[in-house]
C-alpha positions in Angstrom: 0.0 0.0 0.0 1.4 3.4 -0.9 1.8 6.0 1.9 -0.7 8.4 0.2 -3.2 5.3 0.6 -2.6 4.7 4.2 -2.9 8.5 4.6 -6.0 8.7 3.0 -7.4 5.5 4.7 -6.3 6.6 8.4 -7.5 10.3 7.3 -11.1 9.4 6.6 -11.3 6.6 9.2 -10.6 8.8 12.3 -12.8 10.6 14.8 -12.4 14.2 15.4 -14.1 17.1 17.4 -14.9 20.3 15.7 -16.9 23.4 16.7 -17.7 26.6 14.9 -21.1 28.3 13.7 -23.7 26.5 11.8 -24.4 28.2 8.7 -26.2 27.5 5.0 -24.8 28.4 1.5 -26.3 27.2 -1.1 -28.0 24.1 0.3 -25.1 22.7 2.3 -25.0 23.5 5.8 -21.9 24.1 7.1 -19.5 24.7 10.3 -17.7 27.7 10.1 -14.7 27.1 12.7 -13.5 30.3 14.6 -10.1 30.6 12.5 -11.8 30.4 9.6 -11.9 26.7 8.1 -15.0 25.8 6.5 -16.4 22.3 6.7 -19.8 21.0 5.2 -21.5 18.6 7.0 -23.0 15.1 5.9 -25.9 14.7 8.3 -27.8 11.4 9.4 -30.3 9.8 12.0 -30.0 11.8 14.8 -27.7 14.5 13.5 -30.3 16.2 11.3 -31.7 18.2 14.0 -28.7 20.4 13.2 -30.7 21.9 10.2 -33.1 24.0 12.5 -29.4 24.8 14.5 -29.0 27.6 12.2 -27.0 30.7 13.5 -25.9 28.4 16.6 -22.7 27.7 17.5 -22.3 23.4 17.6 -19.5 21.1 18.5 -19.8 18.1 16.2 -17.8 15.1 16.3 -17.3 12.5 14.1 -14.9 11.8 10.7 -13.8 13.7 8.1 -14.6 12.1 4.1 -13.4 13.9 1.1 -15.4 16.7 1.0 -17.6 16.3 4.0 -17.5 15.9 7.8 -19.4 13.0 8.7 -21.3 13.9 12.0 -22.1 10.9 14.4 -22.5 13.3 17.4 -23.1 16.7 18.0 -23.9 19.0 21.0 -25.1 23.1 20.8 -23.0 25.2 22.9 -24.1 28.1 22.2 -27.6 29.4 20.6 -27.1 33.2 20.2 -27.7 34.2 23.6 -23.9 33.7 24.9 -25.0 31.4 27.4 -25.8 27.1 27.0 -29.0 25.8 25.9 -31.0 23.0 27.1 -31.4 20.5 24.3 -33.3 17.6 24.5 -36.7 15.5 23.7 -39.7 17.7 25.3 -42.1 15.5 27.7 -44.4 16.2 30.0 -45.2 14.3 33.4 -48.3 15.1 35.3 -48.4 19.1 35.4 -44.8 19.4 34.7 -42.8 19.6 31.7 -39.2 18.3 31.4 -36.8 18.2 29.0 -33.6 15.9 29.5 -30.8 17.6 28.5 -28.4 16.1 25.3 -25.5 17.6 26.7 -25.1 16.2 30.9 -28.1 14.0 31.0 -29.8 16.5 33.6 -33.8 16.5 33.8 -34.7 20.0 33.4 -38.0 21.1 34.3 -39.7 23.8 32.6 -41.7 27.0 34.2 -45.3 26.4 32.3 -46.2 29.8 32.1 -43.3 30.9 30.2 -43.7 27.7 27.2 -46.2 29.5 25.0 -46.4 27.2 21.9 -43.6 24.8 23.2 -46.5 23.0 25.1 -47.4 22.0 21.5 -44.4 19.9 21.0 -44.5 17.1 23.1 -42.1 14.2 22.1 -40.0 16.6 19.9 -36.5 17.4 20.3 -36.3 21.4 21.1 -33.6 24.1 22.0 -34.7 25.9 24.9 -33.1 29.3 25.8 -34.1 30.9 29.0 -33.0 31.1 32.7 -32.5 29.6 35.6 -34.9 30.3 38.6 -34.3 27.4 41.0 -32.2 24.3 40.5 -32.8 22.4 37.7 -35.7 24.5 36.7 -35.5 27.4 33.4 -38.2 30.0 32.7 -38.5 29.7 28.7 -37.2 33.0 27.0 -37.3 31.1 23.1 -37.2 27.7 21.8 -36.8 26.1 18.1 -38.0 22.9 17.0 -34.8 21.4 15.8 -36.5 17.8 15.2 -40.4 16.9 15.0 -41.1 13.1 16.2 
């Protein structure tokens, strides 16, 4: 096997991290890293929530082909606000609504009076920006739908 080969096989093959902004052009999305690099990313399953992540800033992991980065997992860090959201599937339990966050696991629960149309979206995965007013508990300031299910 030729060193260029081996290169090229051990290239494609192996994980990475990335992070930058999520942005379009012309039908790709891509991750725009802070010193500039451009990637566009090849999205499947799970990972095409990060469609609706536009304008957010992601940290994607996964391995780089010949012209795309192959996400297999991918977390939002930041979603405009300069502060972490709470990402996760939307559920509700009795009179209160939680939302198990992607990124540490944590059930959050959510203030009801602040959901507006996020009460709508039961079993979807949402972004939720808003504060904290008690441990484990966030008064909704916005949301996006990043994945109907």
């Amino acid at each position: 096997m030729t060193p260029f080969l081996v290169f090229l096989a051990l290239g494609c093959s192996a994980k990475e991290a990335r992070t930058g902004l999520l942005l379009e052009d012309k039908g790709r999305l891509l991750l725009v890293e802070p010193s500039g690099d451009q990637s566009t990313l090849a999205l499947s399953g799970d990972s095409l929530a990060l469609e609706s992540a536009l304008g957010c800033t992601a940290r994607v992991e996964g391995q780089h082909g010949l012209r795309r980065f192959r996400v297999g997992s991918w977390s939002i860090t930041d979603s405009g606000y300069g502060t972490i959201p709470t990402v996760g599937v939307l559920s509700k339990v009795g009179n209160a609504w939680y939302v198990r966050n992607r990124s540490d696991g944590l059930l959050v629960e959510l203030v009801e009076a602040s959901m507006g149309g996020l009460s709508g979206h039961v079993g979807d995965l949402v972004l939720v920006d808003g504060y904290q007013v008690a441990p484990q508990l966030v008064k909704v300031v916005s949301y996006r739908v990043l994945r109907e299910i």
